[in-house]
C-alpha positions as a printed Julia matrix, in Angstrom:
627×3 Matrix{Float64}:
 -223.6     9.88   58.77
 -222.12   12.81   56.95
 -218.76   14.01   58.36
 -218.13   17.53   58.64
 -216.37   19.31   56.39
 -213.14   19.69   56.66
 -213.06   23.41   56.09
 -215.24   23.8    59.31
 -212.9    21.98   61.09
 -209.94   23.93   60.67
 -211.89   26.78   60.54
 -213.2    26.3    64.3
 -209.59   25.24   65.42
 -208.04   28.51   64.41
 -210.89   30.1    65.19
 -210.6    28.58   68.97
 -206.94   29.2    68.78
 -207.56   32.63   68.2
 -209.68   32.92   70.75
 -207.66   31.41   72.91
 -205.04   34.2    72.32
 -207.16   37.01   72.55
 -208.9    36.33   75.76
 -205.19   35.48   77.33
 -203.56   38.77   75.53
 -207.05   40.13   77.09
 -206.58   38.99   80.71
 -203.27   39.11   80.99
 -203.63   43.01   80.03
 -206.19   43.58   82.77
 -203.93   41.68   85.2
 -200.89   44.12   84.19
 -203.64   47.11   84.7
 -205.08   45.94   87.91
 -201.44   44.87   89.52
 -200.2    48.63   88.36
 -203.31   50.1    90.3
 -203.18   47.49   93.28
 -199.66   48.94   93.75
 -200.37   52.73   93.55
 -202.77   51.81   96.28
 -201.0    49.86   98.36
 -198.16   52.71   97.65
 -200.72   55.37   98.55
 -201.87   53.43  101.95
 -197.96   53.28  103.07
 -197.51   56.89  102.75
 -200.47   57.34  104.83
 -198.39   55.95  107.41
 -195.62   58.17  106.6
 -197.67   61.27  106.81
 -198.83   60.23  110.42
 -195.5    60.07  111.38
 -194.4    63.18  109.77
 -197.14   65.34  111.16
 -196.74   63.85  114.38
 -192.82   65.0   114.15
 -193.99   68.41  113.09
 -196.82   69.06  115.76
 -194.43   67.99  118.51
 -191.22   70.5   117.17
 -193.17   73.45  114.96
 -196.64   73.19  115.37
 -196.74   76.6   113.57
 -195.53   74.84  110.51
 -196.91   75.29  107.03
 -196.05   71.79  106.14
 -197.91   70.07  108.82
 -200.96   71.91  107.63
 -200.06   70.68  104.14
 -199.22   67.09  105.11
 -202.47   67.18  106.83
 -204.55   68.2   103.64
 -202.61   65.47  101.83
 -203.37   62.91  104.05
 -207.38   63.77  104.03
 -207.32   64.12  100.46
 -205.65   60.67   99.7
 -207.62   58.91  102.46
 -210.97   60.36  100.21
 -209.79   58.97   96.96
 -208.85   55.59   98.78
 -212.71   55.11  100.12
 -214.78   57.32   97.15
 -212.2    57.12   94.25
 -210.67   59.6    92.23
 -207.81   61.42   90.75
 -204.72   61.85   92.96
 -200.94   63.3    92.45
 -198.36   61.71   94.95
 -195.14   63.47   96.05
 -193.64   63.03   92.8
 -196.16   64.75   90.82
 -197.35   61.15   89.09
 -201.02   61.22   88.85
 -203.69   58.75   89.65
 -207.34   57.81   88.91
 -208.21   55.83   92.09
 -211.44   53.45   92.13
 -214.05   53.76   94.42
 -213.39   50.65   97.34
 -216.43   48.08   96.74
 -214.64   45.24   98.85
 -216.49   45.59  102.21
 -214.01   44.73  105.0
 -211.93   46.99  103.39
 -214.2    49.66  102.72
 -214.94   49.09  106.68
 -211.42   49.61  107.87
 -211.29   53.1   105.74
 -213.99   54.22  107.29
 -212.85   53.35  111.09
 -209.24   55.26  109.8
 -211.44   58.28  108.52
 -212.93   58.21  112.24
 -209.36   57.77  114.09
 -208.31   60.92  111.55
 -211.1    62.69  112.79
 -209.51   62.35  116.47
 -206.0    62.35  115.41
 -206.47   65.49  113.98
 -208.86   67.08  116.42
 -205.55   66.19  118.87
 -202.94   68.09  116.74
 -204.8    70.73  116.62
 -205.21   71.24  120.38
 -202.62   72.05  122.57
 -200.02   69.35  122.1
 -199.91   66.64  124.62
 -197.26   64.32  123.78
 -198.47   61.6   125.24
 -201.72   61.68  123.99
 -200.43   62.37  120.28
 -198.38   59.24  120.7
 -201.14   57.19  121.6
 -202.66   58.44  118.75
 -200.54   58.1   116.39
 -199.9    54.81  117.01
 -203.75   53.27  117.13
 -203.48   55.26  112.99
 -200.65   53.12  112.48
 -202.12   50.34  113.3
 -205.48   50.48  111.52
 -203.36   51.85  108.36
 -201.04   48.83  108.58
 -204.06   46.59  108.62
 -205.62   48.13  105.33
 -202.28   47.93  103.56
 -202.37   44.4   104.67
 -206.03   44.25  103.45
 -204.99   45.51  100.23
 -201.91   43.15   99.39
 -204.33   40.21  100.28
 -206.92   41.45   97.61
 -203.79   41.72   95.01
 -202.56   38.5    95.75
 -205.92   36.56   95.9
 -206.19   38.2    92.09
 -203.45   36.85   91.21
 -203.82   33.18   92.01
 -207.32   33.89   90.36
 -205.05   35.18   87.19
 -203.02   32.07   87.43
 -206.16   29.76   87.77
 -207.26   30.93   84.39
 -203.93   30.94   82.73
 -203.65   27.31   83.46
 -207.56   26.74   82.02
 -205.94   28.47   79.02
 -202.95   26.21   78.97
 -205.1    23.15   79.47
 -207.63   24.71   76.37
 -204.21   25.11   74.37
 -203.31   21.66   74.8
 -206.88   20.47   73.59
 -207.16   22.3    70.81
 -203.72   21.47   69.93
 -204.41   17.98   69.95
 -207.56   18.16   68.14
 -205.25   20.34   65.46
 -203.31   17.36   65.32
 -205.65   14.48   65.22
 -207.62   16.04   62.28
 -204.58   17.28   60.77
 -203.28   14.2    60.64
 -205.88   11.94   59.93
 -208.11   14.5    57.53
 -205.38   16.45   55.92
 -201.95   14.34   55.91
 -202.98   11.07   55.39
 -205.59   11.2    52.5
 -203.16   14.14   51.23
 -200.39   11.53   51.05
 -202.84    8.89   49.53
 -203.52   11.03   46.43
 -200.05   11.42   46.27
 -199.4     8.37   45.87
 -201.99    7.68   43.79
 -201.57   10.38   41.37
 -197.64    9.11   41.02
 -198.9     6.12   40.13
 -201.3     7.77   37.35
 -198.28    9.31   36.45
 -195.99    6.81   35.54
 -198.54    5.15   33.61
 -199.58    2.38   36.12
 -203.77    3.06   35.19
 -204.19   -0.4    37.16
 -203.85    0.86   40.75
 -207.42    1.91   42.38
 -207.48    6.04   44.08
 -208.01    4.43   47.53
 -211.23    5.37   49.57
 -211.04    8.88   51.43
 -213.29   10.75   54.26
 -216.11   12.08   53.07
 -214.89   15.57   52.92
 -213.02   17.85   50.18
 -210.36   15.52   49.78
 -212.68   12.14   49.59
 -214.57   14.29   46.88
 -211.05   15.12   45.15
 -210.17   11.18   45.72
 -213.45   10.49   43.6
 -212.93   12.78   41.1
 -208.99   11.62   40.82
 -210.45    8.06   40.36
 -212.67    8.8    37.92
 -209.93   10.79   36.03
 -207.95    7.56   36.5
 -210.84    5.2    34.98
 -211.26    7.64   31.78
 -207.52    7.76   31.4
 -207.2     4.15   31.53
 -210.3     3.65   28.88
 -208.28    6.37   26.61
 -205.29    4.89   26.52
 -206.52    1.64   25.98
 -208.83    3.24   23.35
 -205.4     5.12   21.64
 -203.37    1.81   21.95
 -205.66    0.08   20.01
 -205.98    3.0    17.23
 -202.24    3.51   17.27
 -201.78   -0.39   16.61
 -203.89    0.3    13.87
 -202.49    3.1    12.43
 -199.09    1.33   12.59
 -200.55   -1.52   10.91
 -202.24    0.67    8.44
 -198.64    2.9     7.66
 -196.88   -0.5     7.44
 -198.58   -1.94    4.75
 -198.72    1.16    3.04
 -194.86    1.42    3.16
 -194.42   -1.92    1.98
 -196.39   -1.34   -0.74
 -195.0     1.65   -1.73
 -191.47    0.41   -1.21
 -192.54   -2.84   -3.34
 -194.57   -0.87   -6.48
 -191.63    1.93   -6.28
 -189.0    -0.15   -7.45
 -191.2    -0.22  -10.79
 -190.0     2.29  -13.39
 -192.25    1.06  -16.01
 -195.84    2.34  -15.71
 -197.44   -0.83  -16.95
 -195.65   -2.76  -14.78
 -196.17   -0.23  -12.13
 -200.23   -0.18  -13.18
 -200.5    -4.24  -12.64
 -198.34   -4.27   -9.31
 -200.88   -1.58   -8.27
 -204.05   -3.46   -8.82
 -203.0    -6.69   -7.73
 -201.34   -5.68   -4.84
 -204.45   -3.48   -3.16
 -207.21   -6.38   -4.43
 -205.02   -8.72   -2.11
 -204.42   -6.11    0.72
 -207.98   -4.97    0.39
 -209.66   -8.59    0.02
 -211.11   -7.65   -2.83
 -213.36   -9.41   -5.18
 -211.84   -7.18   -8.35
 -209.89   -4.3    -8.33
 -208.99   -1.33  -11.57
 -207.31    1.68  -11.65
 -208.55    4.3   -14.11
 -206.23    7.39  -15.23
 -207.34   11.03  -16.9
 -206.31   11.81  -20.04
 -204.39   14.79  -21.24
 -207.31   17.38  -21.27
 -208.93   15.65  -17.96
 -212.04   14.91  -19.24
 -212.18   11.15  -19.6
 -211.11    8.46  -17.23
 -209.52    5.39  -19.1
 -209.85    2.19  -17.32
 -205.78    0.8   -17.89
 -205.42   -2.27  -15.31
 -207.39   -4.43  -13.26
 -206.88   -7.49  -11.36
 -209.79  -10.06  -10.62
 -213.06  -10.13  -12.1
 -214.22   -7.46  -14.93
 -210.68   -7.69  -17.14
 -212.94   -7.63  -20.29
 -213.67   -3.61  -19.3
 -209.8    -2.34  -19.77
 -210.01    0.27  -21.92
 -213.16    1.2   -20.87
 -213.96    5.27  -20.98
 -216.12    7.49  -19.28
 -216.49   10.97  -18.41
 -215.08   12.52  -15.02
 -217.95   15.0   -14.52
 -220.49   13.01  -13.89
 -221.33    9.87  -11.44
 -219.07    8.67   -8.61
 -216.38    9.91  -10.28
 -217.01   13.49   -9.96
 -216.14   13.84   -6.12
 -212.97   11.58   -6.71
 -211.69   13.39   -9.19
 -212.62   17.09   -8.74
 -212.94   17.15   -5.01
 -210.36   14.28   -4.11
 -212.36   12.46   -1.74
 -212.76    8.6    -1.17
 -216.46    7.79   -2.26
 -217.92    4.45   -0.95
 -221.4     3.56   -2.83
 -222.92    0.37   -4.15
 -222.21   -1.1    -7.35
 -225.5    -0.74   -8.79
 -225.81    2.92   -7.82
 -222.94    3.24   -9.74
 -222.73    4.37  -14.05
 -219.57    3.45  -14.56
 -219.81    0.09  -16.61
 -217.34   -2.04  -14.48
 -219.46   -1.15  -11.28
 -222.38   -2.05  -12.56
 -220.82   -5.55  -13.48
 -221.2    -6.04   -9.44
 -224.95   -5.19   -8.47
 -225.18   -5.37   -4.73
 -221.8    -5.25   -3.68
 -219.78   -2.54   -2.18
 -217.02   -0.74   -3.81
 -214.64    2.2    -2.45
 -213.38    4.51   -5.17
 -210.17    6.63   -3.46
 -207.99    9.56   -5.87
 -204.93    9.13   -7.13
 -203.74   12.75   -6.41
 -200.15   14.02   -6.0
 -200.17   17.26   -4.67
 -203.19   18.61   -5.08
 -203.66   17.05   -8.77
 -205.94   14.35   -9.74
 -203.81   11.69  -11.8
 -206.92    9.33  -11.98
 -208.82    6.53   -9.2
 -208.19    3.75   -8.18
 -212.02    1.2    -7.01
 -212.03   -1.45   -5.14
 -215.14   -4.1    -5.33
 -216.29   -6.55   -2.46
 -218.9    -9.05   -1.93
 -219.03  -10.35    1.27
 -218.85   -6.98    3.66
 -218.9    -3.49    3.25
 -215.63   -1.46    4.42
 -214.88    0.12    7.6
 -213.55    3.52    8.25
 -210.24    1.5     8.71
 -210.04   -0.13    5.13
 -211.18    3.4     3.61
 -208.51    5.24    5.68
 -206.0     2.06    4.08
 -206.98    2.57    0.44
 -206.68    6.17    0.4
 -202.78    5.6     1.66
 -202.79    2.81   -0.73
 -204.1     5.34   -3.45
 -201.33    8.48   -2.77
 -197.94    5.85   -2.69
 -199.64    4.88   -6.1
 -200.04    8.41   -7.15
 -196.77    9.3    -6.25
 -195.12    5.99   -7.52
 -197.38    6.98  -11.01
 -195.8    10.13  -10.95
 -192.27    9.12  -10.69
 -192.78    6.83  -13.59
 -193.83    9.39  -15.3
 -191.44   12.04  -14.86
 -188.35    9.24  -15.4
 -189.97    8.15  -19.1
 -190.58   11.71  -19.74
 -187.31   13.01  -18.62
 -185.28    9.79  -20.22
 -186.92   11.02  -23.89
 -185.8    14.49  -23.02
 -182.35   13.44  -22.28
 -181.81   11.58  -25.76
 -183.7    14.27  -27.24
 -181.28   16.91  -25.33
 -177.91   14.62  -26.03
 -178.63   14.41  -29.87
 -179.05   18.61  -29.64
 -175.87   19.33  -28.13
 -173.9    16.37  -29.84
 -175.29   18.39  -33.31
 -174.16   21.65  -31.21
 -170.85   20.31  -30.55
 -170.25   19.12  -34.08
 -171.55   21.76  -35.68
 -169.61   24.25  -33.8
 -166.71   22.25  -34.14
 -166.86   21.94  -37.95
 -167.23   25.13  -38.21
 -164.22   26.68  -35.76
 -161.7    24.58  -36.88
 -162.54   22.56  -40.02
 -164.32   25.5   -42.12
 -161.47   27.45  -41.39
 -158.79   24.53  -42.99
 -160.94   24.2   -46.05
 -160.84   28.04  -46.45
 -157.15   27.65  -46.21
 -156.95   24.83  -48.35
 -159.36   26.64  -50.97
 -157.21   29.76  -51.22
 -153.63   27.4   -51.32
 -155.64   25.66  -54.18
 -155.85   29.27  -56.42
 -152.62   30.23  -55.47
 -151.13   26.77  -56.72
 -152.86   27.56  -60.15
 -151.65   30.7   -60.62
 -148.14   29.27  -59.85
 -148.5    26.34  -62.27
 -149.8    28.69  -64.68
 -146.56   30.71  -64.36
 -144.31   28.37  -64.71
 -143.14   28.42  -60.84
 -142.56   25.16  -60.11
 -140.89   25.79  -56.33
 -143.59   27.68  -55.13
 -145.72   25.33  -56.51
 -144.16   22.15  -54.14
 -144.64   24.67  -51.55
 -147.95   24.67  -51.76
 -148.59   21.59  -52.51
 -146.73   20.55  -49.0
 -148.83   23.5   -47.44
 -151.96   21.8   -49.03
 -150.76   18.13  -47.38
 -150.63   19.7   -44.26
 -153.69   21.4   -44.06
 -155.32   18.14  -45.37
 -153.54   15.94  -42.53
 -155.2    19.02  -40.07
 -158.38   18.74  -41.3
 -158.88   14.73  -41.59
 -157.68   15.09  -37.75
 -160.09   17.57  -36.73
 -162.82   15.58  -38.67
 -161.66   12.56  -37.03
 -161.56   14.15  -33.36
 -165.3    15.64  -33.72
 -166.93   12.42  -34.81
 -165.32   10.49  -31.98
 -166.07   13.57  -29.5
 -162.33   13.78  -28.15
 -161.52   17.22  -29.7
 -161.29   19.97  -26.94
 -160.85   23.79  -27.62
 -157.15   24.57  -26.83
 -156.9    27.16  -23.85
 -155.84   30.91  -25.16
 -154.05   32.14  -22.43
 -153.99   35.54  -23.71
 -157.9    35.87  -24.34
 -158.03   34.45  -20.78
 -155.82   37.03  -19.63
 -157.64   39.72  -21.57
 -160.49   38.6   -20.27
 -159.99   39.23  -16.98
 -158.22   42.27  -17.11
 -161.54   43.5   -19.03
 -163.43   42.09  -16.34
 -161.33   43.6   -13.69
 -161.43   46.74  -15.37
 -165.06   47.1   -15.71
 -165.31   46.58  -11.86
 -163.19   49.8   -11.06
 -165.4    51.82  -13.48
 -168.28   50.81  -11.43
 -167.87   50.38   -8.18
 -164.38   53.17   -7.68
 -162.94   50.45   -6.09
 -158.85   49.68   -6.94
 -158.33   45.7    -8.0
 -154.67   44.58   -7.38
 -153.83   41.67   -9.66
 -150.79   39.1    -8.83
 -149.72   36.67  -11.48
 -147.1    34.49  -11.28
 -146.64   34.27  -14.7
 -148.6    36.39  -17.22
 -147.7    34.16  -20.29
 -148.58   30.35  -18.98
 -151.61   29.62  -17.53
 -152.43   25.86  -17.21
 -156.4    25.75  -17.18
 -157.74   24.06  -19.98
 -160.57   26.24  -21.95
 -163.62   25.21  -20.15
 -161.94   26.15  -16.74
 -160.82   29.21  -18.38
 -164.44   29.96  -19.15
 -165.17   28.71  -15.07
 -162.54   30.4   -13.59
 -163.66   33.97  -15.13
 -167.58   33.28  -13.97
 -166.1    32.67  -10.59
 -164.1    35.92  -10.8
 -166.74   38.1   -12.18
 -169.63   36.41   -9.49
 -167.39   37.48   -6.79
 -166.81   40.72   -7.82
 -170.45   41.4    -8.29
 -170.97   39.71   -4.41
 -168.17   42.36   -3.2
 -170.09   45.42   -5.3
 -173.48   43.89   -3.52
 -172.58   43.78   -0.52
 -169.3    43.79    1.17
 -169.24   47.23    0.92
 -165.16   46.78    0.83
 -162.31   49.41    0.01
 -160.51   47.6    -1.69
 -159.78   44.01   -3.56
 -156.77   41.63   -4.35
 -157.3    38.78   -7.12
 -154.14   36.63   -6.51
 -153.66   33.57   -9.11
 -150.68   31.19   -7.64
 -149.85   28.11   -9.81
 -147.55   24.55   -8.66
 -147.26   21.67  -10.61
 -150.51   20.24   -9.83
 -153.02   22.97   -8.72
 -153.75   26.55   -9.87
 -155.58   28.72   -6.74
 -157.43   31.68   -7.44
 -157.66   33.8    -4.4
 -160.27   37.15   -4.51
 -160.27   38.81   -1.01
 -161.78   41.83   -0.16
 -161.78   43.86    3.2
 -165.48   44.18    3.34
 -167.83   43.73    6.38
 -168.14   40.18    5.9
 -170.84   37.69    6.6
 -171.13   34.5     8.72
 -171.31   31.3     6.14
 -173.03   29.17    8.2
 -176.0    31.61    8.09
 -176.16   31.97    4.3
 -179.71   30.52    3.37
 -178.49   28.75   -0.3
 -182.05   28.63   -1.86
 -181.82   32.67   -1.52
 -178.09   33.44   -2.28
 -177.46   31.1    -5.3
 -174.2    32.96   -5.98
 -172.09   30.79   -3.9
 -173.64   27.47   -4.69
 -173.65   28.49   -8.7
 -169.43   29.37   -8.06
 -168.44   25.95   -6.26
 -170.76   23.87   -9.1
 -168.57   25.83  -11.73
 -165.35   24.82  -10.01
 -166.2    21.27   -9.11
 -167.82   21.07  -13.23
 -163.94   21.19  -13.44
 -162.6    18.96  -11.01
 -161.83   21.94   -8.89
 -162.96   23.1    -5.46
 -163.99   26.32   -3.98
 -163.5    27.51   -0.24
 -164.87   30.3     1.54
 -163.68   32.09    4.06
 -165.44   35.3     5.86
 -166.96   36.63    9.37
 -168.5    39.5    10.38
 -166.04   42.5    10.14
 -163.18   40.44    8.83
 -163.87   40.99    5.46
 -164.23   37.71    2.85
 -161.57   35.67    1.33
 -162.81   33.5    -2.04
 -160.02   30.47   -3.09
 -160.84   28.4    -6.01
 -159.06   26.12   -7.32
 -158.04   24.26  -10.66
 -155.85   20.72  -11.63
 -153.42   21.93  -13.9
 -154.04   20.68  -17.54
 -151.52   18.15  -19.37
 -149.04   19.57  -20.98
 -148.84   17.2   -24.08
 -152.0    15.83  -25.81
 -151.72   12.55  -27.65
 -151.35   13.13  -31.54
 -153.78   11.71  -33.54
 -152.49    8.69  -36.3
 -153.4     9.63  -39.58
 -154.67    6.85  -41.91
């Protein structure tokens, strides 16, 4: 049996509970309206009585009166709206709109008072007889006092008729509170707190635990829903377990053969460890690895491991055949040996071989094929060999660049070893032979006058040259011979530098030295030192946009500290991208080329303080023995 939805059935117990309110606001109002008009009635009747009496007072002491005549009128006009209905002011000038009277005994006693009015008036009108009036007056009273009595009766039996349906209200309350309840409770709360439950469940991963059964309403359809959500989830995760376990399989062997052919620097080697590393990963029956050549038009077959080792060397074009889509497009091709022109493939007819790139970013470097009898490959052992096939690449690569950037550094080391010698020979010794070649003429020309004295002056100036020379000679073959520092081109230097600054920028440069004449940087941190200087300078013309700058040089017995500060805007260091601004990263390489450090110091509006700094040079250099 289909159960009703539950969206009807809270919709028909607010609706009843609306209902419910209404028709009690509803009755409730009408009771308010009818007690308010029972009570101007019953009101109206009593003065009736009232006005008896009052005329009765007035016919027996001014019968002239106006106000008995007006009492009178009052009395016959009220006792009209009472039996017909209609609108009526009382004394206090409050209006009313009267009903007609439809209860019978009621209406019956209204008309017997209209009679006795009749008579009662017919007797105030005549000559007064006291006795008569009295008699009168009190059979009015007494019919009047019975239809006010009539009157409260009829309000009170409406009442306990209002109260009688109050409590069938109260009674319908309590029903369709319960029924609230009950289907609150078991349609709403309960199934409410079962998905709950079951969807905290889903969430912390427990897939095992069943959405229990629901009614068959909204929620039971959610509850389905939920547990077919659940069922899905479950075959998902399972599903993503199992390719995750793969995958992690998958990137573990290709890490541990990439950490294993890595370690080769040799490509040879690297070529062998490559082949017989994936044929016994792969399950291979042979396995080769074929590279491009310089204008990437051939493919050169270079290792192999298993059958087919008669075909290294073997060449073929990388236009045509499987080849093609390996090479130009970089895909992993898997085709049958015999479909195959490549010579090697064909030595397999029938079996299935996988040809993956060996491509490091975005450049083919050659391919790497894989042969197997027994089974074709999955999507698995593809997805494997391609890995396989990039840590090979990149390994390749690396080989590569090392061999090619070893011959470049002994090609580079003979260069500036013949740089350094040459330069060397000619600064210092070119100079002593030039010397010794002029002390040579001027010893002839002192021989050939006779002046022996300055002749053994030259000669010793000659010795002495010669002892220089065979030192230098000595100190640039054996590469210990350093430049000696200038101090004054150093200081000219900067001042030059300094200088040139002012000119461009307008902006004064206050030097400090603590003493002009020694400076203990040797000449290649001479040469640092002023880069340093002039790449801050040009950082504060850029963009410090500073007033003015102090270059401080402070030297102890072990350290000489350049300071350039400025009083720019500043920057925040931390936020200085170093593949953009190169200038600091070039100035702390030149000082640590040294042995030195470099510091900087800056934030925004606090201007920028630059501190390098130097060891001091030794003082005495060992003298060379002359043999």
């Amino acid at each position: 049996m289909k159960q009703l939805s539950l969206r009807y059935q809270l919709g028909a117990i607010f609706l009843g509970f609306l209902l419910l309110v209404l028709s009690s606001v509803a009755v409730t109002f009408w009771l308010v309206q009818t007690q308010q008009n029972d009570a101007a009635i019953i009101n109206l009747a009593g003065r009736q009585r009232m006005l008896a009496q009052q005329m009765t007072r007035l016919a027996l002491s001014d019968p002239v009166s106006p106000e008995l005549a007006e009492s009178a009128a009052r009395f016959e006009q009220t006792l009209t709206a009472l039996r017909a209905g209609g609108e009526l002011v009382d004394g206090n000038g409050r209006s009313y709109l009267l009903p007609p009277t439809t209860d019978p005994a009621i209406r019956a006693q209204l008309d017997d008072i209209a009679a006795r009015w009749l008579i009662f008036q017919r007797t105030l009108q005549s000559p007064v007889n006291s006795v008569i009036l009295q008699a009168e007056l009190a059979t009015l009273l007494g019919k009047l006092d019975k239809v006010v009595s009539a009157y409260e009766a009829l309000a009170r039996a409406k009442i306990n008729r209002l109260r009688g349906v109050q409590v069938a209200f109260l009674a319908a309350a309590f029903l369709l509170l319960g029924w609230g309840y009950r289907t609150v409770h078991h349609q709403l709360l309960r199934p409410l707190a079962a998905l709950g439950a079951a969807a905290r469940e889903i969430g912390a991963g427990n897939l095992a635990v069943l959405v229990p059964g629901l009614p068959r309403h909204e929620l039971g359809h959610l509850g389905q829903t939920m547990e077919r959500m659940r069922e899905e989830i479950a075959a998902h995760q399972q599903s993503l377990e199992q390719q995750v376990a793969q995958r992690t399989q998958e990137l573990t062997t290709a890490f541990t053969f990439s950490q294993e052919i890595v370690q080769e620097l040799d490509s040879s080697q690297l070529l062998r460890s490559v082949v017989n590393h994936t044929r016994e990963l792969m399950q291979g029956e042979a396995v080769s690895v074929c590279v491009l050549d310089e204008d990437e038009r051939f493919l050169e077959l270079v290792a192999n491991s298993g059958a087919g080792e008669q075909f290294v060397g073997l060449r073929q074009s990388a236009a045509c055949g499987i080849v093609r889509p390996v090479i130009r497009e970089h895909k992993t091709v898997v085709a049958e040996g015999s479909c195959a022109t490549c010579g090697f493939l064909n030595h397999f007819p029938g079996a299935a071989c996988t040809t993956a790139p060996l491509q490091v970013c975005g450049r083919s470097l050659g391919a790497v094929c894989v042969v197997r009898l027994q089974r074709p490959f999955s999507d698995d052992e593809i997805r494997a060999l391609t890995l396989l096939a990039n840590a090979a690449a990149v390994a390749l690569e690396n080989t590569r660049l090392i061999e090619a950037s070893q011959q470049q550094a002994k090609e580079n080391a003979t260069l500036v070893e013949r740089e350094r010698l040459a330069a060397t020979l000619h600064d210092n010794l070119a100079q002593n032979l030039g010397a010794m070649h002029l002390s040579v003429d001027l010893l002839a020309n002192d021989l050939a006058a006779g002046e022996d004295g300055a002749a053994y002056q030259r000669v010793a100036e000659l010795q002495g040259n010669l002892q220089q020379a065979y030192a230098q000679v000595r100190m640039a073959l054996t590469g210990l011979r350093e430049p000696e520092p200038d101090n004054d081109e150093f200081l000219t230097a900067l001042q030059t530098a300094l200088a040139d600054f002012e000119g461009r920028t307008l902006i004064p440069v206050q030097l400090d030295l603590d003493d002009k004449g020694v400076i203990g940087l040797t000449a290649v941190a001479q040469k640092q030192a002023l880069h340093i200087i002039r790449e801050a300078l040009t950082n504060t013309r850029r963009h410090a946009q500073a007033a003015c700058v102090q270059l401080t040089v402070q030297q102890d017995q072990e350290t000489i500290t350049i300071d350039i500060v400025d009083d720019g805007i500043g920057f925040d260091p931390t936020q200085v991208n170093n593949r953009n601004h190169l200038g600091l990263a070039i100035m702390r390489t030149r000082a640590e080329r040294c042995e030195g450090q470099l510091a900087v110091h800056s934030s925004p509006a606090q201007g920028t303080h630059i501190s390098a700094s130097f060891p001091v040079r030794a003082t005495e250099t060992p003298e060379l023995e002359i043999e």
